[in-house]
PDB file with one MODEL, atoms N, CA, C and O in Angstrom:
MODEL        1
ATOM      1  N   UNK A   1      62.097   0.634 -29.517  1.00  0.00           N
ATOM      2  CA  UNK A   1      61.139   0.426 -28.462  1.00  0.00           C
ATOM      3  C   UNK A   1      59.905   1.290 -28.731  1.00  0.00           C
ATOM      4  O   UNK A   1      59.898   2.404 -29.256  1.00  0.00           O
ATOM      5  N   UNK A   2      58.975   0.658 -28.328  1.00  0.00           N
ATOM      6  CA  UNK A   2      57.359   1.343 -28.948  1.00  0.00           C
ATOM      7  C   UNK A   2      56.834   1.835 -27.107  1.00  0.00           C
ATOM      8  O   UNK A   2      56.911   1.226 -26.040  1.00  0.00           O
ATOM      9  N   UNK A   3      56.393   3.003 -27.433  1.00  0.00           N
ATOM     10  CA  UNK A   3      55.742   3.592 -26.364  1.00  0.00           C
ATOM     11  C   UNK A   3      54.733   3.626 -26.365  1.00  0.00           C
ATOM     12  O   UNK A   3      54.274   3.624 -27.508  1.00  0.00           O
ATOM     13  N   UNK A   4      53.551   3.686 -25.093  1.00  0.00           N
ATOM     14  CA  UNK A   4      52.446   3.326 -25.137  1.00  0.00           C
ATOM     15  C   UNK A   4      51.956   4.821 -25.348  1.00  0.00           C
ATOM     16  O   UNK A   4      52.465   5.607 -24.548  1.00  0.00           O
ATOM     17  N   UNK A   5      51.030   5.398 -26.305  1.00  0.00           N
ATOM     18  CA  UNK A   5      50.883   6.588 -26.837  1.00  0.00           C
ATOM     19  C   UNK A   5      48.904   6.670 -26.952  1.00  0.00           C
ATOM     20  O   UNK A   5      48.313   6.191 -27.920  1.00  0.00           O
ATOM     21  N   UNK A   6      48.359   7.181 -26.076  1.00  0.00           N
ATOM     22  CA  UNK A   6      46.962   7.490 -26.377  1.00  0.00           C
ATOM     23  C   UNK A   6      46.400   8.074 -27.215  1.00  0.00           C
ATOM     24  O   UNK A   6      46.393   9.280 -26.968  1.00  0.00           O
ATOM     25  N   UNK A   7      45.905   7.816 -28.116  1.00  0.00           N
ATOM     26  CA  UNK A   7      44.967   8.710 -29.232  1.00  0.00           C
ATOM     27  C   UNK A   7      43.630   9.377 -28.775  1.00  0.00           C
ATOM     28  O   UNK A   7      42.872   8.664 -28.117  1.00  0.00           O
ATOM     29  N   UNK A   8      43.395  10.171 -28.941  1.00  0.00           N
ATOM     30  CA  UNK A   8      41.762  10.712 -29.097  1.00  0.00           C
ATOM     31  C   UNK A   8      41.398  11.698 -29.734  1.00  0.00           C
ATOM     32  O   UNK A   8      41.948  12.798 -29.671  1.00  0.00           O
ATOM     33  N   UNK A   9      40.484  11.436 -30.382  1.00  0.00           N
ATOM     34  CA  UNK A   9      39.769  11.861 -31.515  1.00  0.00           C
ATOM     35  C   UNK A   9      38.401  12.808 -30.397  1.00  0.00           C
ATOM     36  O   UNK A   9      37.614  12.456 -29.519  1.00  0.00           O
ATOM     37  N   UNK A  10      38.753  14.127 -31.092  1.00  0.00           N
ATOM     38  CA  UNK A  10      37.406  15.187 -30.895  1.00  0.00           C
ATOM     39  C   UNK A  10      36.037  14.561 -31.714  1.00  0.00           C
ATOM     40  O   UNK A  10      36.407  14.118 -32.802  1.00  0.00           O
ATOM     41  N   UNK A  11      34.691  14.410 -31.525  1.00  0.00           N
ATOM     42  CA  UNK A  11      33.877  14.492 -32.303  1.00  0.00           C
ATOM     43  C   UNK A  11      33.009  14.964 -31.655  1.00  0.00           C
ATOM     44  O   UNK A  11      32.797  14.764 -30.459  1.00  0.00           O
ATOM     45  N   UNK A  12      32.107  15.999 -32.769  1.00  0.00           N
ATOM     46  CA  UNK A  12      30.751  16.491 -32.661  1.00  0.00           C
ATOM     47  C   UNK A  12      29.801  16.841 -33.370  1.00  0.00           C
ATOM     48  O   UNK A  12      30.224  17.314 -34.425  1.00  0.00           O
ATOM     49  N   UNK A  13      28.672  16.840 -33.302  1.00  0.00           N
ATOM     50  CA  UNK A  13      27.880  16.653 -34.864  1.00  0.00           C
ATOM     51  C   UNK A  13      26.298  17.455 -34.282  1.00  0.00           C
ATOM     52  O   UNK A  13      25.657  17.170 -33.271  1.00  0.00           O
ATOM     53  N   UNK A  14      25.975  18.597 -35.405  1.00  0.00           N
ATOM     54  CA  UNK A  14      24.958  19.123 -35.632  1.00  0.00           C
ATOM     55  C   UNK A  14      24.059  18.628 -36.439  1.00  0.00           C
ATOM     56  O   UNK A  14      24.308  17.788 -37.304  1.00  0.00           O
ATOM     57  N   UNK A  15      22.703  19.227 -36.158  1.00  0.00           N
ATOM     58  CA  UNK A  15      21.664  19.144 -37.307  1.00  0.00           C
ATOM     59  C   UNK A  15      21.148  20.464 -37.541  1.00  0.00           C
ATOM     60  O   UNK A  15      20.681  21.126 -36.615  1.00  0.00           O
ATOM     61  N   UNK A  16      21.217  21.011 -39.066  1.00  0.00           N
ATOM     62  CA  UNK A  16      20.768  22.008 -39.425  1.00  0.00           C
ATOM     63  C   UNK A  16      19.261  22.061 -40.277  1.00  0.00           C
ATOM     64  O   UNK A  16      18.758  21.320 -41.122  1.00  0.00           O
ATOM     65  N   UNK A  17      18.850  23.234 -39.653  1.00  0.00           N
ATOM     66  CA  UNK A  17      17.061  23.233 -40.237  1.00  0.00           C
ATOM     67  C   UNK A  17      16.401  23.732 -41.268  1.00  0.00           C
ATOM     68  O   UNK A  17      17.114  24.735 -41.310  1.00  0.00           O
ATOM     69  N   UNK A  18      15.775  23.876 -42.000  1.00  0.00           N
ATOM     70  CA  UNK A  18      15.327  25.212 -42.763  1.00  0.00           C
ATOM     71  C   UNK A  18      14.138  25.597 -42.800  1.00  0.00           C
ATOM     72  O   UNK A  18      13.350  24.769 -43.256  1.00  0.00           O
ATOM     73  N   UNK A  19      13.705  26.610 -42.466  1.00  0.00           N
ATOM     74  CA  UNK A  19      12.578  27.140 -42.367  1.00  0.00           C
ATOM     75  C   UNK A  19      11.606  27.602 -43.168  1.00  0.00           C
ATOM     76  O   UNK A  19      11.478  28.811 -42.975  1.00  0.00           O
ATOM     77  N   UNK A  20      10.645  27.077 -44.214  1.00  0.00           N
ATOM     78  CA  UNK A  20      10.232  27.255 -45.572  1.00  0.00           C
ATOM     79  C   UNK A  20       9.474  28.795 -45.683  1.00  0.00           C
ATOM     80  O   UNK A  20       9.195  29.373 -46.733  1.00  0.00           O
ATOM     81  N   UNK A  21       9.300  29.136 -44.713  1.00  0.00           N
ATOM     82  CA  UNK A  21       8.015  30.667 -44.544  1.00  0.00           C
ATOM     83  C   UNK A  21       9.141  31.610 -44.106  1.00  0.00           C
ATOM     84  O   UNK A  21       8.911  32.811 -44.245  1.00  0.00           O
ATOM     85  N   UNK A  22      10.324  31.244 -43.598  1.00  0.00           N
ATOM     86  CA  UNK A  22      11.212  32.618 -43.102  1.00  0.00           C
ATOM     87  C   UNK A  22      11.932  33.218 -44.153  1.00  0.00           C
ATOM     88  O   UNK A  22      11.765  32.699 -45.257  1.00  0.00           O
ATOM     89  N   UNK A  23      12.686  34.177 -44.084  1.00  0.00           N
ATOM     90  CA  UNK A  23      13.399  34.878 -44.627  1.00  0.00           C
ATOM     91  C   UNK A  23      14.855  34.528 -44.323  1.00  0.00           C
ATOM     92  O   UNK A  23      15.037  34.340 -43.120  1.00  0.00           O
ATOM     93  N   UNK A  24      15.854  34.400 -45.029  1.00  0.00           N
ATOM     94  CA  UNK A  24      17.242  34.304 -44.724  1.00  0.00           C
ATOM     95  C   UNK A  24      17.557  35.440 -44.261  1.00  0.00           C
ATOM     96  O   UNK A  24      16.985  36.488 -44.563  1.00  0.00           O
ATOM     97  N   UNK A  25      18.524  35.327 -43.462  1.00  0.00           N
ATOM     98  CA  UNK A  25      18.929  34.177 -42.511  1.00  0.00           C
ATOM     99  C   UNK A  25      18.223  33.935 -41.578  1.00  0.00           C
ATOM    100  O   UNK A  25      18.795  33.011 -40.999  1.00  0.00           O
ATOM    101  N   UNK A  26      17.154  34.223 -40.946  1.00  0.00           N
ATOM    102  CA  UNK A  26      16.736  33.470 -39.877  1.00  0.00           C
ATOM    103  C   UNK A  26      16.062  32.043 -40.583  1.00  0.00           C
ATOM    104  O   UNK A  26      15.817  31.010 -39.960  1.00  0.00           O
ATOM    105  N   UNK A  27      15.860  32.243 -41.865  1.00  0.00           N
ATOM    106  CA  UNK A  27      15.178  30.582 -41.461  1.00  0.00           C
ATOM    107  C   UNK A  27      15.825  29.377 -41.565  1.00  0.00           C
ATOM    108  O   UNK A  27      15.305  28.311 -41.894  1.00  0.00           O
ATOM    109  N   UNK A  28      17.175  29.609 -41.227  1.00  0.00           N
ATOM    110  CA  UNK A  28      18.166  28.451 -40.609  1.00  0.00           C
ATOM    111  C   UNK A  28      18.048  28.699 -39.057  1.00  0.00           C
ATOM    112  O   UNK A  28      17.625  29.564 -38.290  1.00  0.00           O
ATOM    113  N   UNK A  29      18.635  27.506 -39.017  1.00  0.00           N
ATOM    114  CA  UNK A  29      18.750  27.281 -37.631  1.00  0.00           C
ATOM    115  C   UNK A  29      19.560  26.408 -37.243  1.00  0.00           C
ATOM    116  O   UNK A  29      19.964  25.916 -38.296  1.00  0.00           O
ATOM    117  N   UNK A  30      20.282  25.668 -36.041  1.00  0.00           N
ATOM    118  CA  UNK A  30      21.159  24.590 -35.876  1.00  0.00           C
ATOM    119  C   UNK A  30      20.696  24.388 -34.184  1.00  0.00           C
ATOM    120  O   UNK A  30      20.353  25.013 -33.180  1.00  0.00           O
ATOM    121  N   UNK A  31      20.978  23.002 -34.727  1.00  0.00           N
ATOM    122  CA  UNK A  31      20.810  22.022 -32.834  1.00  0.00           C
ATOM    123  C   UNK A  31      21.433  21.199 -32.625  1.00  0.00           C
ATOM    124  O   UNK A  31      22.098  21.020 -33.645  1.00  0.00           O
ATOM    125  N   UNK A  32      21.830  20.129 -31.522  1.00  0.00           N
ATOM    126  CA  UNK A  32      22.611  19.629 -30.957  1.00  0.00           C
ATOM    127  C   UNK A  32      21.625  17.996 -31.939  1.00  0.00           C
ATOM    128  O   UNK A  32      20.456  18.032 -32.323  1.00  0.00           O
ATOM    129  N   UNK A  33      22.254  17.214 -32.034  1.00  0.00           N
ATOM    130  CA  UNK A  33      22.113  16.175 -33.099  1.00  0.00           C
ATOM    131  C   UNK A  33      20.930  15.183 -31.940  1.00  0.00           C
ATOM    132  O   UNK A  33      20.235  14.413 -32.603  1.00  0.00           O
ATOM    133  N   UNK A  34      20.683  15.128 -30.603  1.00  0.00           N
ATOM    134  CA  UNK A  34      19.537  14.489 -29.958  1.00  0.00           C
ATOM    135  C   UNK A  34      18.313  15.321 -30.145  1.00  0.00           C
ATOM    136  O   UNK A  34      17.238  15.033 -29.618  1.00  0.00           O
ATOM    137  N   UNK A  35      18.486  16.271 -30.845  1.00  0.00           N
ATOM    138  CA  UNK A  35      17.056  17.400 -31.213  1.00  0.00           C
ATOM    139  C   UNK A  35      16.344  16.382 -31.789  1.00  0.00           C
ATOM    140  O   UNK A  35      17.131  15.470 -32.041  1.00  0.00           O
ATOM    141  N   UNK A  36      14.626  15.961 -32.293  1.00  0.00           N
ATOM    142  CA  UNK A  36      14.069  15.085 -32.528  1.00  0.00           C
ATOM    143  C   UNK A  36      13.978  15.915 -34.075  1.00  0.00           C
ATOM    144  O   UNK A  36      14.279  17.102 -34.201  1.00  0.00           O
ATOM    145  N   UNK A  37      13.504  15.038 -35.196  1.00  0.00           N
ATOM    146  CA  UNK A  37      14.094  15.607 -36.670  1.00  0.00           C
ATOM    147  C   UNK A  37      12.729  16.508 -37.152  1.00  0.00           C
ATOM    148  O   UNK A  37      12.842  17.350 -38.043  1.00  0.00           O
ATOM    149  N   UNK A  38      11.601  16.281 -36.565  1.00  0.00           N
ATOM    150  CA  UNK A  38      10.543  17.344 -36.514  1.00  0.00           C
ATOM    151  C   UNK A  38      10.682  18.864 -35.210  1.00  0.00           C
ATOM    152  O   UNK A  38      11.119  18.774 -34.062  1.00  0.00           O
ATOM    153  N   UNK A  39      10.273  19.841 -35.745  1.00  0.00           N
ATOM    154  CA  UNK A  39      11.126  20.971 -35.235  1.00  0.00           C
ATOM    155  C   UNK A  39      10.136  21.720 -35.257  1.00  0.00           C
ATOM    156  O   UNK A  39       9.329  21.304 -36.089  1.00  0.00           O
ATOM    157  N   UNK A  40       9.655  23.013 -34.533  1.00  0.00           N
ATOM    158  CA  UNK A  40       8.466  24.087 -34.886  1.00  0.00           C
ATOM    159  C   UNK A  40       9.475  25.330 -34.774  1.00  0.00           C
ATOM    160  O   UNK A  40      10.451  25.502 -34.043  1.00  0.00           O
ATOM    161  N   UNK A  41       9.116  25.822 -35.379  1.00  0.00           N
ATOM    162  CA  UNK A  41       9.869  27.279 -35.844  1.00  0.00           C
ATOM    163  C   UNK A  41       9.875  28.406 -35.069  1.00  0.00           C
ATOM    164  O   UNK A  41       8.786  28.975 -34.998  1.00  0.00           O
ATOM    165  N   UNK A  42      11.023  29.018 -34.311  1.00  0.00           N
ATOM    166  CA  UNK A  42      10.772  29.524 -33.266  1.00  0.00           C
ATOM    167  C   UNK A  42       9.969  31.268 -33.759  1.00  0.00           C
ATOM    168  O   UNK A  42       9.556  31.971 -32.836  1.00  0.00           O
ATOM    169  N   UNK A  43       9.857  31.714 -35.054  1.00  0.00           N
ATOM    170  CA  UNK A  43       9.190  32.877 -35.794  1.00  0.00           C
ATOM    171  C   UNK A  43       7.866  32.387 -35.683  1.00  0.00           C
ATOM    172  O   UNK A  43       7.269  32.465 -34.609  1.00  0.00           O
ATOM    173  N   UNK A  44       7.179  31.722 -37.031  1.00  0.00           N
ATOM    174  CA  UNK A  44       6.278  31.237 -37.363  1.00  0.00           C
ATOM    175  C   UNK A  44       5.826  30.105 -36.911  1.00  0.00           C
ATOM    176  O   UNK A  44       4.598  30.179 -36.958  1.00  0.00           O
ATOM    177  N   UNK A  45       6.188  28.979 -36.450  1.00  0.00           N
ATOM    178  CA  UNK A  45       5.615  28.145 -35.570  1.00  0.00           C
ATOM    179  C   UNK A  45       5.423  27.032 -36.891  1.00  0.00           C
ATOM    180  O   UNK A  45       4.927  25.946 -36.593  1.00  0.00           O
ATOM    181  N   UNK A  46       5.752  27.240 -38.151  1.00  0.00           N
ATOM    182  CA  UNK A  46       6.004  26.207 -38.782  1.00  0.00           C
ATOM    183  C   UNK A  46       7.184  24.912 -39.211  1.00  0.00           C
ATOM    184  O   UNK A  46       8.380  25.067 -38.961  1.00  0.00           O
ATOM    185  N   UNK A  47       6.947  24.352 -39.507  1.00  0.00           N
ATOM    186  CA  UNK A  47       7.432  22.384 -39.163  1.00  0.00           C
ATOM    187  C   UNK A  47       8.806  23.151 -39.781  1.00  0.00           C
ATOM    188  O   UNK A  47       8.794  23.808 -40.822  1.00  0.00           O
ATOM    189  N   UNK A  48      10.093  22.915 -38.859  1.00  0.00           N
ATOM    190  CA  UNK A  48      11.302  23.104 -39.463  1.00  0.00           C
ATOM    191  C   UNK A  48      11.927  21.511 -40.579  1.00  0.00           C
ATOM    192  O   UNK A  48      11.952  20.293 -40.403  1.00  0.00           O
ATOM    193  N   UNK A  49      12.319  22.422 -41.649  1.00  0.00           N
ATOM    194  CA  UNK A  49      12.756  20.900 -42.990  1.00  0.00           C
ATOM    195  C   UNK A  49      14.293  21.016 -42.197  1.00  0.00           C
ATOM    196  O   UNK A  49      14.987  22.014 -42.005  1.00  0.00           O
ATOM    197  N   UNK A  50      14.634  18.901 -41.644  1.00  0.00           N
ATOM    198  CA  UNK A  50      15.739  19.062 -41.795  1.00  0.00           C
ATOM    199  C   UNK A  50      16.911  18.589 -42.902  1.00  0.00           C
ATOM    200  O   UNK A  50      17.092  17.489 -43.425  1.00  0.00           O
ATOM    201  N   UNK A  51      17.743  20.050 -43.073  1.00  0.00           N
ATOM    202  CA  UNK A  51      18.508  20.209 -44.365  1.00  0.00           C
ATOM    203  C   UNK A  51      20.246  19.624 -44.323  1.00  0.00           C
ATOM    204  O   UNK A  51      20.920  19.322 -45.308  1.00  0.00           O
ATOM    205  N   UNK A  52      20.668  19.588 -42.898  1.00  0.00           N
ATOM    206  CA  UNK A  52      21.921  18.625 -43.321  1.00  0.00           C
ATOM    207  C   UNK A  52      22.493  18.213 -42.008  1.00  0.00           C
ATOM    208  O   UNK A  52      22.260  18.752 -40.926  1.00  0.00           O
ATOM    209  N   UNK A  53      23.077  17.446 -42.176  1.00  0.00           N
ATOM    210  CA  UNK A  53      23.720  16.799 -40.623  1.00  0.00           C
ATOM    211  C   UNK A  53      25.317  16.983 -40.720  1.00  0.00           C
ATOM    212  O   UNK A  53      25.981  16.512 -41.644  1.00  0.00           O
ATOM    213  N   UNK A  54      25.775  17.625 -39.800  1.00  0.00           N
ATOM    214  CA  UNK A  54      27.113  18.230 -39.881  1.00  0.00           C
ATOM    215  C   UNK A  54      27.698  17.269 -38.664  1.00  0.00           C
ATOM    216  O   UNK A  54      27.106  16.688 -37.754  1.00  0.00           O
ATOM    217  N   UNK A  55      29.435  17.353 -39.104  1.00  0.00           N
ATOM    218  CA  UNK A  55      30.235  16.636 -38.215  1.00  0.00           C
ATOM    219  C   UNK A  55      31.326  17.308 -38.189  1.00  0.00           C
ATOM    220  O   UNK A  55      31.950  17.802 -39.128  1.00  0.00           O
ATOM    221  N   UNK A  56      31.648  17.317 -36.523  1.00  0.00           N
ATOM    222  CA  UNK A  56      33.362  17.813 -36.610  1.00  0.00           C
ATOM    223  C   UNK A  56      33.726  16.926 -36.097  1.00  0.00           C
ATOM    224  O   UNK A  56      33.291  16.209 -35.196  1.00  0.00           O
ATOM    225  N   UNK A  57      35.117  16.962 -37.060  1.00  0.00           N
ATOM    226  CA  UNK A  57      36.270  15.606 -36.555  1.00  0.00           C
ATOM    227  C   UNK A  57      37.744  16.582 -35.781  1.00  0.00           C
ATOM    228  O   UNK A  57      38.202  17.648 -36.192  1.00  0.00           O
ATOM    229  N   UNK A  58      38.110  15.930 -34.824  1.00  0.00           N
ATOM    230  CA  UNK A  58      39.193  16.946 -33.865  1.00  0.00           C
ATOM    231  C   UNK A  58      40.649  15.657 -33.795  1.00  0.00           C
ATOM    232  O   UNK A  58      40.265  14.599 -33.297  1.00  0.00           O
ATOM    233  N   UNK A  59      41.650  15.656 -34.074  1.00  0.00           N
ATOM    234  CA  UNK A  59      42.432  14.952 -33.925  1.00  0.00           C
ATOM    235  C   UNK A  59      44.170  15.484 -34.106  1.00  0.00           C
ATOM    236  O   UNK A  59      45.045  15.021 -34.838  1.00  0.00           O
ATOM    237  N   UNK A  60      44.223  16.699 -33.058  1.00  0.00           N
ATOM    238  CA  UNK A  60      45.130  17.800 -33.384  1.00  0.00           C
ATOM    239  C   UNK A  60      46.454  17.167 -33.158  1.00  0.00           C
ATOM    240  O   UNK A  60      46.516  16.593 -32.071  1.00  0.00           O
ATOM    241  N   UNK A  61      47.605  17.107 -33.931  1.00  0.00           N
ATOM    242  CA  UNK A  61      48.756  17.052 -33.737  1.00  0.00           C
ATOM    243  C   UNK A  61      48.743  15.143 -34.227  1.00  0.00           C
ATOM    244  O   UNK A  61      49.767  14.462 -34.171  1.00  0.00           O
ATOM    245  N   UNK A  62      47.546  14.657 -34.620  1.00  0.00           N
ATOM    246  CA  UNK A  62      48.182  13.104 -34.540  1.00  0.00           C
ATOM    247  C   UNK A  62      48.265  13.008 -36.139  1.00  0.00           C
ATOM    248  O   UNK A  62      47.225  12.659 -36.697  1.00  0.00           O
ATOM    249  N   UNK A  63      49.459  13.297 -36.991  1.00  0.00           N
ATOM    250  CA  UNK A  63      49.377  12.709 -38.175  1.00  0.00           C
ATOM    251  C   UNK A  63      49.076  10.776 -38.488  1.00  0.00           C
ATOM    252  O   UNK A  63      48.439  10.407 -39.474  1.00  0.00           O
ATOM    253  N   UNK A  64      49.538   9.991 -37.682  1.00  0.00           N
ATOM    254  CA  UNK A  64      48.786   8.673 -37.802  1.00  0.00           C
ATOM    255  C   UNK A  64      47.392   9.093 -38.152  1.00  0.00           C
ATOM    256  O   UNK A  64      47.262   9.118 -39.376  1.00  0.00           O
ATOM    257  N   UNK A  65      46.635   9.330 -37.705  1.00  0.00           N
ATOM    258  CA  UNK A  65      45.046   9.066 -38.019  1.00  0.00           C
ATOM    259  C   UNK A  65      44.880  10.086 -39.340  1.00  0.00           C
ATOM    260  O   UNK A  65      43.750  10.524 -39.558  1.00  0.00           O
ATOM    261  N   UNK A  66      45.369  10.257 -39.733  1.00  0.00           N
ATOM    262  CA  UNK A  66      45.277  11.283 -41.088  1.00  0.00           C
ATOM    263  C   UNK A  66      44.523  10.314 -42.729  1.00  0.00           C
ATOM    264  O   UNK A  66      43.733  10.606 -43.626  1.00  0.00           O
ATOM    265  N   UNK A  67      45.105   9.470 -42.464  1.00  0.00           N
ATOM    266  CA  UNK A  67      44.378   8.155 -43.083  1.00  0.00           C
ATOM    267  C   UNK A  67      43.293   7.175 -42.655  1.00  0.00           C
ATOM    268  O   UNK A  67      43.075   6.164 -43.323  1.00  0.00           O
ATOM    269  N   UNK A  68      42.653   7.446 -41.618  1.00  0.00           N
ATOM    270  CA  UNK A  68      41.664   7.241 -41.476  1.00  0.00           C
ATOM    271  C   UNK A  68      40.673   7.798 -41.628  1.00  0.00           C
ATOM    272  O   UNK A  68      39.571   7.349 -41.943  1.00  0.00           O
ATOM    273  N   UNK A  69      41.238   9.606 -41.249  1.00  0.00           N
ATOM    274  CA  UNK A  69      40.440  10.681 -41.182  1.00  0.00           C
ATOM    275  C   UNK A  69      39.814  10.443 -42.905  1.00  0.00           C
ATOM    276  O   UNK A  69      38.752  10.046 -43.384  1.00  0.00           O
ATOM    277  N   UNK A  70      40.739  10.788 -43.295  1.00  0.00           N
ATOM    278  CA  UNK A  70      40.307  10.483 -44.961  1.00  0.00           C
ATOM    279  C   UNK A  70      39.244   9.380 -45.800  1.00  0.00           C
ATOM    280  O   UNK A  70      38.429   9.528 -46.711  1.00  0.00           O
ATOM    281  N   UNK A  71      39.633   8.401 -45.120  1.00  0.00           N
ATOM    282  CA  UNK A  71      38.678   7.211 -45.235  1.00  0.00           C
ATOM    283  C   UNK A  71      37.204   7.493 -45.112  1.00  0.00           C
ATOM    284  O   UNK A  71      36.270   7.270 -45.882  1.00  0.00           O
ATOM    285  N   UNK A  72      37.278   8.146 -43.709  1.00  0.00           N
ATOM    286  CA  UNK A  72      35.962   8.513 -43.327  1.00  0.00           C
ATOM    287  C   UNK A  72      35.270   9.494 -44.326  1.00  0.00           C
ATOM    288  O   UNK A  72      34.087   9.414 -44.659  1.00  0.00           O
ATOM    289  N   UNK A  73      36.181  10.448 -44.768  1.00  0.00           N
ATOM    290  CA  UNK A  73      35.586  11.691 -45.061  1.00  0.00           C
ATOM    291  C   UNK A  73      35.060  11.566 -46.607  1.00  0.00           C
ATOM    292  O   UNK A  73      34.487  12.432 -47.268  1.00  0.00           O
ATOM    293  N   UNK A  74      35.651   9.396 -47.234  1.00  0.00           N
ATOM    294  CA  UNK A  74      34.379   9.277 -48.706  1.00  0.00           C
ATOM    295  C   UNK A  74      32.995   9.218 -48.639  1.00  0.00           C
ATOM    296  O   UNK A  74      32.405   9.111 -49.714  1.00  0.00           O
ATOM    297  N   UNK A  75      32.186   9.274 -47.365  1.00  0.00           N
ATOM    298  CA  UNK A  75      30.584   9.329 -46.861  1.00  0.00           C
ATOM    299  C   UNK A  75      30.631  10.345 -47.048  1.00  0.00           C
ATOM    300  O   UNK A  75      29.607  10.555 -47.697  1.00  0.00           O
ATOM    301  N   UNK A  76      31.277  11.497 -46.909  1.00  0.00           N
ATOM    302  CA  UNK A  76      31.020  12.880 -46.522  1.00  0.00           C
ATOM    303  C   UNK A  76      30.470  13.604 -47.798  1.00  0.00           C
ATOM    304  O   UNK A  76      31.071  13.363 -48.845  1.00  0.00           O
ATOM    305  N   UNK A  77      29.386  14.476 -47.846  1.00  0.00           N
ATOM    306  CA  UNK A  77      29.194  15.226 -49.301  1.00  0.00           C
ATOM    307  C   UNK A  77      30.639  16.596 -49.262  1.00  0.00           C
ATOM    308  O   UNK A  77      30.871  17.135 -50.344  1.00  0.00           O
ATOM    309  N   UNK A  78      31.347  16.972 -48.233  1.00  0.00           N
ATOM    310  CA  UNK A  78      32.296  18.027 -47.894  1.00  0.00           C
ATOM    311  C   UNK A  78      33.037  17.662 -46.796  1.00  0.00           C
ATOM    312  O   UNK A  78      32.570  16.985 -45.881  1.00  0.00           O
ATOM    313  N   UNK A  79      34.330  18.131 -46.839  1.00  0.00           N
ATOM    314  CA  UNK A  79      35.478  18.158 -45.785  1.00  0.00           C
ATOM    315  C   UNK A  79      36.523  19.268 -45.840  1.00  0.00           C
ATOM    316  O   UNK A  79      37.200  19.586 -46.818  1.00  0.00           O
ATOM    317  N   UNK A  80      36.536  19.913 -44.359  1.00  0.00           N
ATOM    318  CA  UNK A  80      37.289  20.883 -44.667  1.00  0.00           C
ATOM    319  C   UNK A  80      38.660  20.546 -43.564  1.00  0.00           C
ATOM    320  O   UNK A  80      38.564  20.523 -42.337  1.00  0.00           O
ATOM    321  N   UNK A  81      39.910  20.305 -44.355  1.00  0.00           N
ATOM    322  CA  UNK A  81      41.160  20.173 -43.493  1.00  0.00           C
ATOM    323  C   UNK A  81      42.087  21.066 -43.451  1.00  0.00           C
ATOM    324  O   UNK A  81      42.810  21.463 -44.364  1.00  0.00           O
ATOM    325  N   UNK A  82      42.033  21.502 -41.903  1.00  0.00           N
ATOM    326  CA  UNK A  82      42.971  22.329 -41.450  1.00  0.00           C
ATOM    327  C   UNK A  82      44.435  22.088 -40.931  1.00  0.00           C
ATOM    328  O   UNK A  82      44.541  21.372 -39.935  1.00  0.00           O
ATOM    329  N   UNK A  83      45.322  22.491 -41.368  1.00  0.00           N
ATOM    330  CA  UNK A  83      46.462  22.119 -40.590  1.00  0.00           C
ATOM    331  C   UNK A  83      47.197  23.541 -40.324  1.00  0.00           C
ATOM    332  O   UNK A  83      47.075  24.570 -40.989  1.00  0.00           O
ATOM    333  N   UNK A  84      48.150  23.276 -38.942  1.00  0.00           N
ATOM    334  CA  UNK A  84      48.671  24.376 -38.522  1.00  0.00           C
ATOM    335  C   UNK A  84      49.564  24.836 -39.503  1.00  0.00           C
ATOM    336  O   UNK A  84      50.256  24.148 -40.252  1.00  0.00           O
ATOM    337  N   UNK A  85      49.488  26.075 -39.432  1.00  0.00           N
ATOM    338  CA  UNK A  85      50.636  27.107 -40.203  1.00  0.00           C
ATOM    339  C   UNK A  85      52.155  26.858 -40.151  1.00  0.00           C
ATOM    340  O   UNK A  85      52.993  26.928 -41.050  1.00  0.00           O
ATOM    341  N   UNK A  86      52.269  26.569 -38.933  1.00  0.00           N
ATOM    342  CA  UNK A  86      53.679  26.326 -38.091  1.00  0.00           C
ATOM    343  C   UNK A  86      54.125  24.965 -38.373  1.00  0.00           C
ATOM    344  O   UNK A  86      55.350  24.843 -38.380  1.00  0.00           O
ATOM    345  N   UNK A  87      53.347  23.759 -38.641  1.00  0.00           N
ATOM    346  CA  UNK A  87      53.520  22.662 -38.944  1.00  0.00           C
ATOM    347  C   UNK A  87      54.443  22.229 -39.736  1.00  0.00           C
ATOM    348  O   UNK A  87      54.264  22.557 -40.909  1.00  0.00           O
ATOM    349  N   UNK A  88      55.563  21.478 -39.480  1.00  0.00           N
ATOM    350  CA  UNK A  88      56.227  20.862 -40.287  1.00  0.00           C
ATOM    351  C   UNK A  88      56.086  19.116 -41.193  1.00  0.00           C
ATOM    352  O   UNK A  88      56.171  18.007 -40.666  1.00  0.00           O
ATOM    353  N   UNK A  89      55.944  19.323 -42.093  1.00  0.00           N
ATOM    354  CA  UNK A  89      55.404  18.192 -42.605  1.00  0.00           C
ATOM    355  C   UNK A  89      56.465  17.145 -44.018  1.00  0.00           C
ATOM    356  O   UNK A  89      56.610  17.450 -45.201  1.00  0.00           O
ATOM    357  N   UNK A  90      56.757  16.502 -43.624  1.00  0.00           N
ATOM    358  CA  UNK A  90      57.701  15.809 -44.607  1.00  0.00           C
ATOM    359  C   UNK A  90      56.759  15.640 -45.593  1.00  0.00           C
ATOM    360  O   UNK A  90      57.065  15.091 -46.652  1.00  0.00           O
TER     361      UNK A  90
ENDMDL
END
């Protein structure tokens, strides 16, 4: 017998900036992904370059989606997968 079982998936996604006149580290920066992709620099007041668009994927405890997760993650230039310590895994 199959039980009716809800999935949901965490997602959230940044945009990161770079600041061509600052000094590291301040001339990064990060914003919420509705930020508009032209940016003024909260130092110098110059045009922030944007340098990468980040995503978190959240899908704790559901090994089913583990193969999808993957699927997704051939667009990706990086993926970092965490699994619990405690986890038992055939």
């Amino acid at each position: 017998m199959f039980r009716n079982i809800t999935i949901k998936l965490g997602y959230a996604n940044a945009k990161l900036y770079m600041c061509p006149n600052c000094p590291a580290p301040e001339r990064f920066k990060s914003y919420g992904s509705s930020k508009p992709d032209v940016v003024p620099c909260d130092i110098c007041k110059t045009e922030l370059v944007l340098y990468r668009h980040v995503s978190f994927v959240d899908c704790p405890g559901h090994d089913t989606l583990m193969a999808t997760m993957l699927a997704g993650a051939a667009v990706m230039d990086a993926a970092l997968l965490l699994v619990a310590g405690n986890a038992t895994y055939p």
